[in-house]
C-alpha positions in Angstrom: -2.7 10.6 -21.6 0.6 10.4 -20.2 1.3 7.1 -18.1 3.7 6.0 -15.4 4.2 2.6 -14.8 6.2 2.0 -11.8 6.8 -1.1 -9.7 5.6 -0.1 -6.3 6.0 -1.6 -3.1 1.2 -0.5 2.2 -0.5 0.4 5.7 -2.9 -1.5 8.4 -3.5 0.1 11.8 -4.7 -2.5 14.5 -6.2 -2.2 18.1 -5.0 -4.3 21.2 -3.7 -7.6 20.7 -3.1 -11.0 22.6 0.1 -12.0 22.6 -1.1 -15.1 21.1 -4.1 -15.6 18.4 -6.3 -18.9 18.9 -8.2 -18.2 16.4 -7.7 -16.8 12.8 -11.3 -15.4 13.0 -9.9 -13.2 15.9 -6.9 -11.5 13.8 -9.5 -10.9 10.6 -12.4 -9.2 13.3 -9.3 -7.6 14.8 -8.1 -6.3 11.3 -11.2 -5.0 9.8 -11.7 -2.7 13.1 -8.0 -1.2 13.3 -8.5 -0.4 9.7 -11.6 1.6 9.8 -10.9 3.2 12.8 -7.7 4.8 11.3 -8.3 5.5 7.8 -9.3 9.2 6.9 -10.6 8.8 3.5 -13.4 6.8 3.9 -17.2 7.3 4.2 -17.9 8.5 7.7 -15.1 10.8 8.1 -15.3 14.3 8.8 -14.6 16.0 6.4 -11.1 17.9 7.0 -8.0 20.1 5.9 -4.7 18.4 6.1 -1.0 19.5 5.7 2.5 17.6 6.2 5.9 18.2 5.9 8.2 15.9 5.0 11.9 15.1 4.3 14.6 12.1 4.4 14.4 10.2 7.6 18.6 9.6 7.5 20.8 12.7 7.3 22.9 10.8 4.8 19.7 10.8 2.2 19.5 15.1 2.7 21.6 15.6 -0.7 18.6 13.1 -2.4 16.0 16.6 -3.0 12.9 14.7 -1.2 11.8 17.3 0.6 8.1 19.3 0.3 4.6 19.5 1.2 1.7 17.6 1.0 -1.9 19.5 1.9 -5.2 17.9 1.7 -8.5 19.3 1.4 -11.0 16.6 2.0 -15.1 16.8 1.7 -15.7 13.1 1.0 -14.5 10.1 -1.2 -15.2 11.7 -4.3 -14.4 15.4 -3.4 -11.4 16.1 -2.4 -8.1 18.4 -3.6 -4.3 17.6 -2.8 -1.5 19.5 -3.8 1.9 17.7 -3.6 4.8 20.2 -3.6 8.5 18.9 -3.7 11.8 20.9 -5.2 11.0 18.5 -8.8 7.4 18.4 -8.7 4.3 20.1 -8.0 1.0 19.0 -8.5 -2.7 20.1 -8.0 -4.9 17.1 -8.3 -8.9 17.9 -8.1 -11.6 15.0 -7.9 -15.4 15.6 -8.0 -17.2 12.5 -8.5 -15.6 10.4 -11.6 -14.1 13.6 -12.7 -10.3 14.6 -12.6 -8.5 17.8 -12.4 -4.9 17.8 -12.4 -1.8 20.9 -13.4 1.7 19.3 -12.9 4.6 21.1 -13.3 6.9 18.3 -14.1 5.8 15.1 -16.3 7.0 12.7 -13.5 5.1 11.9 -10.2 7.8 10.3 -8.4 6.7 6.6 -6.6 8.1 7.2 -3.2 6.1 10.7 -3.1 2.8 9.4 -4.7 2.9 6.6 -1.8 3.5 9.0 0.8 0.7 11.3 -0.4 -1.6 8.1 -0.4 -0.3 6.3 2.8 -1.0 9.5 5.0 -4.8 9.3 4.8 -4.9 5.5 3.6 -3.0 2.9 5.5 -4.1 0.0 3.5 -4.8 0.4 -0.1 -6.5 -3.7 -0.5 -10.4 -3.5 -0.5 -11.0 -4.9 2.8 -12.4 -8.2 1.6 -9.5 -9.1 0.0 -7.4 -7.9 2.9 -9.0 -10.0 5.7 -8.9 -12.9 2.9 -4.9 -12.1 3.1 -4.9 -12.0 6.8 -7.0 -15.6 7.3 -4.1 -17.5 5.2 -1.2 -15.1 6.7 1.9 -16.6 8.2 2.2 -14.7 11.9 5.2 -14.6 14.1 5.5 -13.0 17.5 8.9 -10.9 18.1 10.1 -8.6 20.7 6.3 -7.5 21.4 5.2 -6.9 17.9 3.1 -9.1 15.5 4.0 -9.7 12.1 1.6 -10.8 9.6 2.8 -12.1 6.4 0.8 -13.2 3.7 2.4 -15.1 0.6 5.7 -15.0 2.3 8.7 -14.0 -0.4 11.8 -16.2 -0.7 13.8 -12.5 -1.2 13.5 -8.9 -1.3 13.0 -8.6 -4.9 10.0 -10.9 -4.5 8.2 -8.2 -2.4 7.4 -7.0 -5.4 5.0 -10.2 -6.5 1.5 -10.1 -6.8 -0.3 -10.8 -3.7 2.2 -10.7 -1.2 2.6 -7.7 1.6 2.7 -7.8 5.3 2.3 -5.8 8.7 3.4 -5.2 11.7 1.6 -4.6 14.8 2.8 -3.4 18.5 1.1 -5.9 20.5 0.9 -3.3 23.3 -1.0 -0.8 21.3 -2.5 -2.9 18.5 -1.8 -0.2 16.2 0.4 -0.6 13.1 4.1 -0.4 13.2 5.3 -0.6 9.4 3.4 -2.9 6.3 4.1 -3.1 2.8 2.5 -4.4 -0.3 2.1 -3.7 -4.1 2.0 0.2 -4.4 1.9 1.0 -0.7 4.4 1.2 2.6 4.1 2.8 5.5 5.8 3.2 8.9 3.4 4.8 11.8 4.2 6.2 15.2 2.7 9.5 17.1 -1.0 8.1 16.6 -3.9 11.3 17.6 -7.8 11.1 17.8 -9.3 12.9 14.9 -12.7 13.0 16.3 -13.8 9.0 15.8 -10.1 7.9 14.2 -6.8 7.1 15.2 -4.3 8.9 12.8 -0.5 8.9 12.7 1.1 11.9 12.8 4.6 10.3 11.7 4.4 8.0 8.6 7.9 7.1 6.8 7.9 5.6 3.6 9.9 4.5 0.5 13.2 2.8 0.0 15.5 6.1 0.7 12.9 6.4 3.3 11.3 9.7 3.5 9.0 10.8 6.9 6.3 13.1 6.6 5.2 14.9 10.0 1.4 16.1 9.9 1.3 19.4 11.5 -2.2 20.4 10.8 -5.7 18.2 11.2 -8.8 20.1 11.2 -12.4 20.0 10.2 -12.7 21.6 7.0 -13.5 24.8 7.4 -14.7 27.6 4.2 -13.5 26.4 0.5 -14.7 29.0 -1.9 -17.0 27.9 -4.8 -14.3 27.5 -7.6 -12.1 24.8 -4.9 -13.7 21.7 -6.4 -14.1 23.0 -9.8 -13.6 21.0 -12.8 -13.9 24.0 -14.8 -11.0 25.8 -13.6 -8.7 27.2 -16.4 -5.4 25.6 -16.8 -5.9 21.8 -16.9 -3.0 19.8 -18.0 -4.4 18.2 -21.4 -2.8 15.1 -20.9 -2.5 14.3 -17.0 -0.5 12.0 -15.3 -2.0 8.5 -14.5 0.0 6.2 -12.2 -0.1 2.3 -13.2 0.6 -0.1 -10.8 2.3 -3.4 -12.1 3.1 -6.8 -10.0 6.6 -8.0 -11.4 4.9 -10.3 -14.0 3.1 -8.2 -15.6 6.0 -5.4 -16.4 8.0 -8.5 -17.7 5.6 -9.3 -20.0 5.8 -5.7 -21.3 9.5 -5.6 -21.4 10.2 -9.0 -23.3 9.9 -8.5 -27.2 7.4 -10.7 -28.9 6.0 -14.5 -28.1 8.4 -17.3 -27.7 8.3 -19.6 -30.9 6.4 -22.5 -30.8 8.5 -25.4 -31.8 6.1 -27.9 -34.1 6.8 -31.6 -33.4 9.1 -33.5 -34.5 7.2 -35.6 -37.1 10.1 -38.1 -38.4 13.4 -37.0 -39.6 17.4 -36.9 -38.4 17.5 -37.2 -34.1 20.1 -34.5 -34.4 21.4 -31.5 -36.7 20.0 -27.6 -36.7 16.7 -26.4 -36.4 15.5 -22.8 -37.8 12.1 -21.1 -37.8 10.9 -20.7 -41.6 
């Protein structure tokens, strides 16, 4: 099985706030309903055909080839089919219960993309335990009539990339998410619609050359022939791409060669001189 191992850097949506929490209890019950309500790919959901264009958010990126598709053909949590098309990359990714179809033309599945794909129909990729555990011992500032919520706060940009740490930002007006970020997930959201009992944001931007995808269609799910969710279907890659998510830590671990030695003590001898392993 081929494997991609990428360093990635996440998505909350959130209804009316205060302008002020009293209580930590209040931002965590606050949380846990903004999320539900505008995630599509969870139990509940109808089920539903989605597609979105996207392309560089800053004319100076245009020259950068991130342009495409991404379409969505969702029955449930374990049955669903996405097809990601960009000028590099192309794939047709099938799951049926613990089963996995995937053809990729191309042996790469670029980050920014396979964030984009995910952050459309996911906002927040933490199981929600861990994420209103995040949120009760979150650092939150009030600016210019948004709420940032920072958990683990970084000493630097390159420690955004740590374990554990991500953040959000909510319009205080609204209550719904502005941008977030995380291990393996980013997201900026404007031009929020109802899909029947969700909110869902027809703009999301994501990635470091940031890249915005604009939903243009969200339906029920209409007729999928038998063959759709087939994990028969001729022409399965043999060996499909699997995306690995590593904190910082862990990838240097995999980088550095070997243990460091470990020095015995020093028993009795000369204070000074040179030292060698044997």
């Amino acid at each position: 099985m081929r494997r991609i191992v990428r360093l990635a850097a996440a998505t909350v949506c959130l209804v009316p706030l205060c302008a002020i929490y009293a209580h930590t209890e209040d931002l965590t019950k606050l949380a846990k309903k903004a999320v539900e309500s505008c995630t599509l790919d969870q139990p509940g959901t109808q089920p539903f055909h989605l597609k979105a264009e996207y392309a560089p958010s800053r004319e100076r990126d245009n020259a950068s080839n991130r342009t495409g598709e991404i379409e969505i053909w969702w029955e449930s949590p374990t049955k669903w089919r996405r097809e990601v098309r960009s000028p590099d990359f192309h794939q047709i990714l099938i799951v049926n219960g613990e089963q996995q179809w995937q053809k990729n033309d191309g042996d790469y599945f670029p980050e920014w993309l396979r964030e984009l794909a995910v952050a459309i129909v996911r906002p927040v990729s933490l199981p929600m335990d861990v994420l209103l555990q995040r949120v009760k011992t979150a650092e939150v500032r009030h600016l210019m009539g948004q709420t940032n919520i920072n958990w683990d706060p970084s000493s630097g940009p390159g420690d955004a990339q740590s374990k554990g740490k991500g953040y959000l930002a909510l319009m205080d007006q609204t209550g719904r998410l502005f941008y977030t970020g995380g291990l393996g997930w980013s997201g900026q959201y404007h031009d929020y619609k109802k899909f029947h009992d969700r909110m869902v944001a027809y703009t999301v931007a994501s990635g470091y050359v940031e890249v915005t995808a604009k939903v243009s269609v969200l339906e029920d799910l209409g007729f999928t022939p038998s063959e759709f969710f087939d994990m028969s279907t001729p022409g399965a890659d043999a060996q499909p791409i699997e995306t690995v998510v590593l904190d910082e830590d862990e990838l240097r671990k995999n980088l550095l060669p070997g243990k460091p030695i470990a020095w015995p003590a020093l028993a009795d001898g000369p204070l000074e001189g040179m030292v060698g392993p044997r």
